[in-house]
C-alpha positions in Angstrom: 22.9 14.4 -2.8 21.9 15.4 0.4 21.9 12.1 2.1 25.2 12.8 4.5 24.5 16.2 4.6 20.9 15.6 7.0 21.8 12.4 8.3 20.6 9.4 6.0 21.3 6.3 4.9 18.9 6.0 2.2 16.4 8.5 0.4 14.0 8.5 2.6 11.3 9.5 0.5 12.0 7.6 -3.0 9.0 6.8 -4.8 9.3 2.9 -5.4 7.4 0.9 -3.8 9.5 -0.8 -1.2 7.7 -2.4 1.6 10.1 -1.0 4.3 8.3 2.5 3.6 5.1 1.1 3.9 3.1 3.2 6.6 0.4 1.6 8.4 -2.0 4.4 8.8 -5.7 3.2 9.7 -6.8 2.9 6.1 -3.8 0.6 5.0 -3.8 -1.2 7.8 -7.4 -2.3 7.1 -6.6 -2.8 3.3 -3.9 -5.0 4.0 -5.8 -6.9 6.4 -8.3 -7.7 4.1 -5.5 -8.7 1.2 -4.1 -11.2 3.6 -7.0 -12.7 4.7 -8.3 -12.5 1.5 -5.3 -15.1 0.7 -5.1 -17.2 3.6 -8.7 -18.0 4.1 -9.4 -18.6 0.3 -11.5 -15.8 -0.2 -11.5 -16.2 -3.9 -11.6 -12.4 -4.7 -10.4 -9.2 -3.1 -10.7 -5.4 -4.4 -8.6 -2.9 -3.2 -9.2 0.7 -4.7 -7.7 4.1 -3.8 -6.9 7.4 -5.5 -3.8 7.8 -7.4 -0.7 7.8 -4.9 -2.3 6.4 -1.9 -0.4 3.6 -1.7 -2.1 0.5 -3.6 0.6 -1.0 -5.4 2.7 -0.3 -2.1 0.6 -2.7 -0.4 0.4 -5.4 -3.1 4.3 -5.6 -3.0 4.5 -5.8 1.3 1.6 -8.7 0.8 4.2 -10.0 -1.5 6.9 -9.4 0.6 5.3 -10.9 3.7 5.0 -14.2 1.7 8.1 -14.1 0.4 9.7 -13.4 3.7 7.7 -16.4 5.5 8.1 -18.8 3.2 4.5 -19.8 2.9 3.0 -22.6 0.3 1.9 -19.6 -1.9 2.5 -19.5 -5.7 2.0 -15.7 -6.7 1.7 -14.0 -9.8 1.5 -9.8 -10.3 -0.1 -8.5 -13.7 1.0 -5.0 -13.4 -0.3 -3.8 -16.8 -3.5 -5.5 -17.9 -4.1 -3.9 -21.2 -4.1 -7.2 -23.1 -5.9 -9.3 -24.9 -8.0 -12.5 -23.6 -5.5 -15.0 -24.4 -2.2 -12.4 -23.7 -3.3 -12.0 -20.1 -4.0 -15.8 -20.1 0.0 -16.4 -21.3 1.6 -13.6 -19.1 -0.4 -15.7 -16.2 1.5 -19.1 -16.8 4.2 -16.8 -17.3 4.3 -15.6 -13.7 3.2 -18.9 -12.7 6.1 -20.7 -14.1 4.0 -23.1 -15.7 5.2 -24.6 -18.3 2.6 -25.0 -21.4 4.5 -25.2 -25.3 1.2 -25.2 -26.7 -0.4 -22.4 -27.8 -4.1 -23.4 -27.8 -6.6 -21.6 -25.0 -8.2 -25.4 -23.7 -4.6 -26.5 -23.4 -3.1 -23.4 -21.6 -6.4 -23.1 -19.3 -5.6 -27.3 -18.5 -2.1 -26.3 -17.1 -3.4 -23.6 -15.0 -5.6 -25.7 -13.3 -3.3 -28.8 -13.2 -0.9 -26.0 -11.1 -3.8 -25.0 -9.3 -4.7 -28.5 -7.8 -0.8 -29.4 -7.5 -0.6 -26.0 -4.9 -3.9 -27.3 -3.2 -2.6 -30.6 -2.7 0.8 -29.5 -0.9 -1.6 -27.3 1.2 -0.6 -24.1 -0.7 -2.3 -21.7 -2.3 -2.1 -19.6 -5.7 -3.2 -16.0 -5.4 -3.4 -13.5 -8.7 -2.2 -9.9 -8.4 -3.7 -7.4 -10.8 -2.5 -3.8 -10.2 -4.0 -1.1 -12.7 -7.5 -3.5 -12.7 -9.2 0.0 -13.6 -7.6 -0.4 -16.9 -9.0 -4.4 -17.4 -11.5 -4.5 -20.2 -15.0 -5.9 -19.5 -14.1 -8.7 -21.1 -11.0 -9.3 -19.2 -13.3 -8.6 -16.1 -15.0 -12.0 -17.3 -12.2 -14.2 -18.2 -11.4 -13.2 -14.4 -14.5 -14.4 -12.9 -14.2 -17.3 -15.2 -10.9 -18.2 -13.9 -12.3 -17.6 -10.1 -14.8 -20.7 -10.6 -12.3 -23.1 -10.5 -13.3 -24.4 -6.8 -13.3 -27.7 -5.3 -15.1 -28.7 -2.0 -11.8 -27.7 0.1 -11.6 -24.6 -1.3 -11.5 -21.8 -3.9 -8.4 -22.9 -6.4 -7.2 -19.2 -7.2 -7.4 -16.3 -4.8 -7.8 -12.7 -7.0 -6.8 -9.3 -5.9 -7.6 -6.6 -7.8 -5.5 -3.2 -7.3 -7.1 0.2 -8.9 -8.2 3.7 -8.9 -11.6 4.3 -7.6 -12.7 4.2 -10.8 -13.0 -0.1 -11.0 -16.2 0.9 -8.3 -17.6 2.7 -11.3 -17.1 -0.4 -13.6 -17.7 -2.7 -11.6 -22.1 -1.4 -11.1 -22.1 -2.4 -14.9 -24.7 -4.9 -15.2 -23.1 -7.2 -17.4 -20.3 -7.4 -14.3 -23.2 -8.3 -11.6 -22.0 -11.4 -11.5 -18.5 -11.0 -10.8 -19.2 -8.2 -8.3 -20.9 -10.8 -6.5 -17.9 -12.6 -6.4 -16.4 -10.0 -4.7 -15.4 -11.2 -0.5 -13.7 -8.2 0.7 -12.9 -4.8 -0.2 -10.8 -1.7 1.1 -10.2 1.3 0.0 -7.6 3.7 0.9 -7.8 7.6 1.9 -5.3 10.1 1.8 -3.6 10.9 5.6 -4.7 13.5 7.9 -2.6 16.1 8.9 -2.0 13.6 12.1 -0.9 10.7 10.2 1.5 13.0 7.8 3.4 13.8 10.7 4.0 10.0 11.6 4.3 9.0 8.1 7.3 11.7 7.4 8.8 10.5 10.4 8.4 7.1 10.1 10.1 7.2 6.6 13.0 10.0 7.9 13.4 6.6 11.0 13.5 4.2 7.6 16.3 6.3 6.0 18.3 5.8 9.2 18.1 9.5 10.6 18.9 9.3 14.6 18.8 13.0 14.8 16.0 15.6 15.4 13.6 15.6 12.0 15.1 18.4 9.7 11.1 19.0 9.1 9.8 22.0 11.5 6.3 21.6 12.9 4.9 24.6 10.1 6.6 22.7 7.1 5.2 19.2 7.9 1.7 21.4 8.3 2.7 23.0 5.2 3.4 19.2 3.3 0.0 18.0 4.2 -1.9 21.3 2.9 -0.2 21.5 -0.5 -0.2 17.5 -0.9 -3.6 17.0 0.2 -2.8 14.1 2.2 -1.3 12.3 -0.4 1.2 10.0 0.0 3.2 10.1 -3.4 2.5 14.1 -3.4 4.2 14.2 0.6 7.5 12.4 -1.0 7.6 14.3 -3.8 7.1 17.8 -1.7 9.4 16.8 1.0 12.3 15.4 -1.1 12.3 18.5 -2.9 12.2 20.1 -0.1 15.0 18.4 1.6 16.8 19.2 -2.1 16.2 23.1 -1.9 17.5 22.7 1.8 21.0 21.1 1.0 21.6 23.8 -1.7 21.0 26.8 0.6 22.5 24.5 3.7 19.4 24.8 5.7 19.5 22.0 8.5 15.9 23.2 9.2 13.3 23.2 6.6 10.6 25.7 7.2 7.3 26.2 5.2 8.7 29.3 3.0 11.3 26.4 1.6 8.0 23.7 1.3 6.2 26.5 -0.6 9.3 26.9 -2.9 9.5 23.2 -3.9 5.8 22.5 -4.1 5.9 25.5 -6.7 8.6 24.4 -8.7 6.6 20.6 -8.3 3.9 22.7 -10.0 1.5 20.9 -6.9 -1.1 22.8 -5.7 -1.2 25.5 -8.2 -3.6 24.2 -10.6 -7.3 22.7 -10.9 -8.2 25.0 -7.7 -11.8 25.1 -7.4 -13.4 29.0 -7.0 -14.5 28.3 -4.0 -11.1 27.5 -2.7 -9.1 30.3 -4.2 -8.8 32.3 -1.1 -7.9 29.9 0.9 -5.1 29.0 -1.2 -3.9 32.5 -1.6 -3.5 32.5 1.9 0.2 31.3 3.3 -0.4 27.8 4.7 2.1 28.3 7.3 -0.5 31.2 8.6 -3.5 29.4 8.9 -4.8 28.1 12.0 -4.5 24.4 13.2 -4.4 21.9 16.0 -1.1 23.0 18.6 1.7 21.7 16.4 3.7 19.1 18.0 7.1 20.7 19.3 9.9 19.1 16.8 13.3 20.4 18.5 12.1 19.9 22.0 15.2 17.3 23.0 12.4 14.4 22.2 14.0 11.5 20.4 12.5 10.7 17.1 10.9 7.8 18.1 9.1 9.5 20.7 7.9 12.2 18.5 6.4 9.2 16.2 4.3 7.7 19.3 3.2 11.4 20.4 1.5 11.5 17.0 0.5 8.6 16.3 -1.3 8.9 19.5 -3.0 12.2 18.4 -3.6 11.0 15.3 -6.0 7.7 17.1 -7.5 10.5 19.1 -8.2 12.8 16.1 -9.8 9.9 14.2 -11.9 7.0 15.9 -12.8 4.2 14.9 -15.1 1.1 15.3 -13.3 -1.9 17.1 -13.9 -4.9 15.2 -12.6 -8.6 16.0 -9.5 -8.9 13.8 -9.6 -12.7 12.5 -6.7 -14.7 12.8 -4.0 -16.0 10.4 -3.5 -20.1 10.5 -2.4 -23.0 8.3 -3.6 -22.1 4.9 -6.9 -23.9 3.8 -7.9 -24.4 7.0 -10.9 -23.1 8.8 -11.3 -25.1 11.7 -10.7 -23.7 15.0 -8.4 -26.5 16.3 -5.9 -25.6 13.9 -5.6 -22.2 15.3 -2.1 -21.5 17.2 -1.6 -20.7 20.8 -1.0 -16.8 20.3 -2.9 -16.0 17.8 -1.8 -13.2 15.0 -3.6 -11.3 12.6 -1.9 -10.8 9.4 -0.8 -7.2 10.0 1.0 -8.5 13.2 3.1 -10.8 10.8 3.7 -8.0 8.2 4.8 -5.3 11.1 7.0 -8.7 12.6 8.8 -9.1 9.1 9.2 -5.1 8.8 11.1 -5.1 12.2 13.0 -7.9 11.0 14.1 -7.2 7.8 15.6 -3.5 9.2 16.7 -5.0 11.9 19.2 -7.2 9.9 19.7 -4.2 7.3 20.9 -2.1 10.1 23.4 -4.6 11.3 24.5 -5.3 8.1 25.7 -2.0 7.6 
């Protein structure tokens, strides 16, 4: 409804998962670094965790994308509600597999799952297990998984496993009739909610998404005001500034200040409950009025995109990091270093590659 009205093509802050939101803050660059490589190096199994909205099954479906986009030798499957039984999960598997098994028996079924699995190694693919919602998987599910993770051969691990939850799978996961699956475990990543840094170039990377070439309609206090009611969040942020940019069309506000993100995190209802007593007067007091790092000038005749750099760069500065060797992504199954290509990429270079891309042709295309 208020797509023409600030500039849009598309809503810029929907909350489906679509890859060409996907921001690549520090965190989820990291966790989608170790979900590639997880994949193309036959890691066998991969655990990403995060608090609710940070962005986990986001990633799952850009790894997904990335593959799909690239055409790799990679059969995929994504269990995306793993309350089931032992031999349900085992059936939706083949399902996503496209493997076709008429009978119904478990030594039958588990025989056409690894006859696919060896087919895939043969043509130099690979076949890689999605589980969003793992937090939910039963301990017993937990060990059909690692069951299913032994198949290996002396090229390789048959079936790489990523598991997708809420930080609570850490808790399961210390169980110590799970110690041996958790030493299964080759990589792990968990995501964080942004800093007020990275808010600012996630809203604008998302308002660049939706096709705005304009100045943002978000004034430096309401983006300051997002991040303090959302927590960092990046489901809460969408939901806060799409209501936001709601309450703005009706009153036809082209600017959106804090008093207008304080109205639509109120009627959100975020914010406003489970405060600790410790934290009460702080939240009594406006966000708009407390004091911060220099906000960075919105309406200053910069261009969007150069707004986004100007933060990102704060945002690098605000939050170091360690520099570690990234590794490199090469023909699958491989781990020699002869097989390694010229220029050498790592795995977020290919996603960011097919992100460009795939707006690229959207934006001619309209």
């Amino acid at each position: 409804m208020y797509l023409s009205f600030y500039g849009f093509r598309d809503e810029p802050f929907r909350l489906t998962p679509d890859p060409r939101y996907l921001h690549l803050s520090e965190p989820h660059q990291a966790a989608l670094t170790a979900v590639l490589e997880g994949i193309f190096y036959r890691k066998g199994l991969v655990m990403l965790t995060g608090p609710i909205g940070t962005g986990k099954t986001t990633l799952v479906h850009a790894a997904l994308q990335l593959i799909a986009d690239r055409k790799m030798p990679i059969r995929s499957a994504l269990l995306f509600n793993p309350v089931l039984s032992r031999d349900e999960f085992l059936e939706m598997m083949l399902e996503e597999f496209d493997v076709n098994c008429s009978a119904t028996s478990k030594p039958r079924r588990l025989a056409a799952l690894h006859q696919m699995l060896l087919d895939t190694q043969r043509t130099k693919g690979t076949a890689v297990l999605f589980v969003d919602e793992a937090h939910l998987l039963s301990p017993e599910l937990l060990e059909e998984i690692r069951l299913l993770g032994n198949a290996d051969t002396h090229e390789g691990k048959l079936l790489q496993i990523v598991l997708s939850g809420q930080p609570e799978l850490l808790t399961i996961m210390q169980r110590k009739e799970l110690s041996a699956l958790q030493q299964r475990i080759a990589a792990r990543a968990h995501l964080r909610p942004l800093s007020l840094p990275e808010t600012r170039v996630y809203v604008a990377e998302r308002l660049h998404a939706a096709g705005l070439q304009t100045a943002s309609p978000f004034s430096s206090d309401a983006l300051e005001a997002i991040h303090s009611f959302s927590d960092g969040v990046p489901r809460l942020i969408n939901l806060i500034a799409d209501g936001s940019l709601a309450l703005g069309f009706r009153n036809r506000q082209s600017t959106i200040h804090s008093e207008l993100v304080s109205d639509a995190a109120s009627a959100l209802g975020v914010g406003l409950v489970d405060v600790p007593p410790a934290a009460r007067t702080v939240v009594r007091e406006p966000v708009w009025g407390r004091k911060s790092a220099p906000p960075i000038a919105i309406n200053d005749g910069a261009t969007l995109a150069e707004r986004t750099q100007k933060s990102k760069a704060e945002s690098r500065e605000e939050l170091p990091r360690e520099d570690s060797p990234a590794e490199t992504v090469f023909v699958l199954g491989s781990d020699n270093s002869k097989d390694r290509p010229a220029v050498q990429k790592t795995a977020v270079d290919m996603l960011i590659d097919a992100m460009k891309q795939t707006r690229t042709v959207a934006r001619g295309a309209r």
